[in-house]
Structure formats: structure tokens, C-alpha cells
N, C-alpha and C positions, 0 to 999 in steps of 0.2 A: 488594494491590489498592487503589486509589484513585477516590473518585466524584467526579465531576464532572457539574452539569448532570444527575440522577435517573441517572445511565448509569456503571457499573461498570468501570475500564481497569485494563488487567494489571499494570501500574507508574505510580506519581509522574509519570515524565517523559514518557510518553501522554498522561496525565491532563490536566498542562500544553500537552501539545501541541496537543487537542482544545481546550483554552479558548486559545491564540492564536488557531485555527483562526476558532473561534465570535467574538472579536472581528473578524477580517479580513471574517467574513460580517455583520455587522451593520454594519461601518464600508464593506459593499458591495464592498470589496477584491478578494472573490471573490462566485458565484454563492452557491454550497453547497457542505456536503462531507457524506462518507458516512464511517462506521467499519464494520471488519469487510469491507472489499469485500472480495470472494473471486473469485480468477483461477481458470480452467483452462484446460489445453492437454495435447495426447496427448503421447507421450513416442513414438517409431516405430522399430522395429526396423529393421536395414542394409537390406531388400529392401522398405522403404515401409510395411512392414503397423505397424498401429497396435499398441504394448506395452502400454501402460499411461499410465490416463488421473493428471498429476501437477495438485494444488488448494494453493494456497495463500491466508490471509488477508491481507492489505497493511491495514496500523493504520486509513490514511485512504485515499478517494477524494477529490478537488479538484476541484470543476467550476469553471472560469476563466471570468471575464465573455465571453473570446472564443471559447466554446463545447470550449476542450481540457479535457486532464484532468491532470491529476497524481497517481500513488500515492507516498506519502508513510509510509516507516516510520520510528516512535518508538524508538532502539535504544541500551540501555542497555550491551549486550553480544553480541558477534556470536556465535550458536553455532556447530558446525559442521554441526547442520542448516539453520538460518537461511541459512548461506553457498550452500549448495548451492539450496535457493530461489531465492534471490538468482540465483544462474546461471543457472535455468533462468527466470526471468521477465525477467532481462537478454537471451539469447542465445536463447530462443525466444518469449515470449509478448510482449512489448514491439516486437518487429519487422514482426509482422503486425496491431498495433494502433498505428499511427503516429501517433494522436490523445491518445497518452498520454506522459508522462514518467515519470519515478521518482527521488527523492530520500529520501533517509537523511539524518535528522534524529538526529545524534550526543546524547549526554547529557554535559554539558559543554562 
């Protein structure tokens, strides 16, 4: 764990990530950002009914001076629970929120 800025990130390269972030919002770049934002969306069985509601945290939110968003993860290492998130905020949650993007900020 690495502090940045009074605030605790899971690795180094969050850490860093969240103080690019904090310069691009001070040089105005961007609006603001958030850490920790947390997704959900139902997960629906083949005949429509709802199965299970799936939540995820995305490292950053990015509010863009032109009023969009960006989720922004910090990724050292892909799990293969990580991947499977990934899928489902790729291929379900991200489609009914067209206000947003999503980018994976490699480590190296």
C-alpha cells in the first residue's frame, strides 16, 4: 500500500496514478476525479428475470471539462477475477452509460 495526498492506494502504481490525475486537475486539464467509484448492474437470467446484482470498484472516475466521464484502472497485473469484471463493465455496464469511457492504465 502506498499514501498519496492523506489517502491510502492498493499499489505504487495507483498511487502514481492518482497524483498524475491531481496534477491534470490543478493544471484544469480535467474537472475532477473520484477514487474507489463503484459500478453496478444486474447480471439476468435467459428468460429476463434478474440473477444477481454484480459491483465493481474502477481505481478512478474522470469528470472531463466537456461534462463526460472516464473510469480509469491502475493495473499492475491482470487477475482472472479482474478479467472477468472487466467483461462485464465492458459488455454490460459501459453500454447503457454512454457518458463514459474506460481505460487501463498499464504499469510500465
Amino acid at each position: 500500500r502506498t499514501e498519496f495526498n492523506g489517502k491510502l492506494y492498493d499499489s505504487k502504481h495507483e498511487a502514481n496514478t492518482a497524483a498524475s490525475l491531481e496534477i491534470r486537475k490543478r493544471a484544469k486539464d480535467i474537472k475532477d476525479y473520484e477514487t474507489q467509484y463503484r459500478i453496478e448492474a444486474w447480471a439476468h437470467r435467459p428468460n429476463g428475470e434478474r440473477a444477481f446484482l454484480v459491483r465493481h470498484k474502477v481505481d478512478f472516475r474522470i469528470h472531463h471539462n466537456d461534462g463526460s466521464y472516464e473510469l480509469v484502472e491502475a493495473k499492475g497485473v491482470e487477475t482472472t477475477d479482474y478479467k472477468w469484471r472487466r467483461k462485464f463493465l465492458e459488455e454490460i455496464w459501459l453500454p447503457e452509460h454512454p457518458d463514459h469511457t474506460y481505460t487501463v492504465v498499464k504499469k510500465g
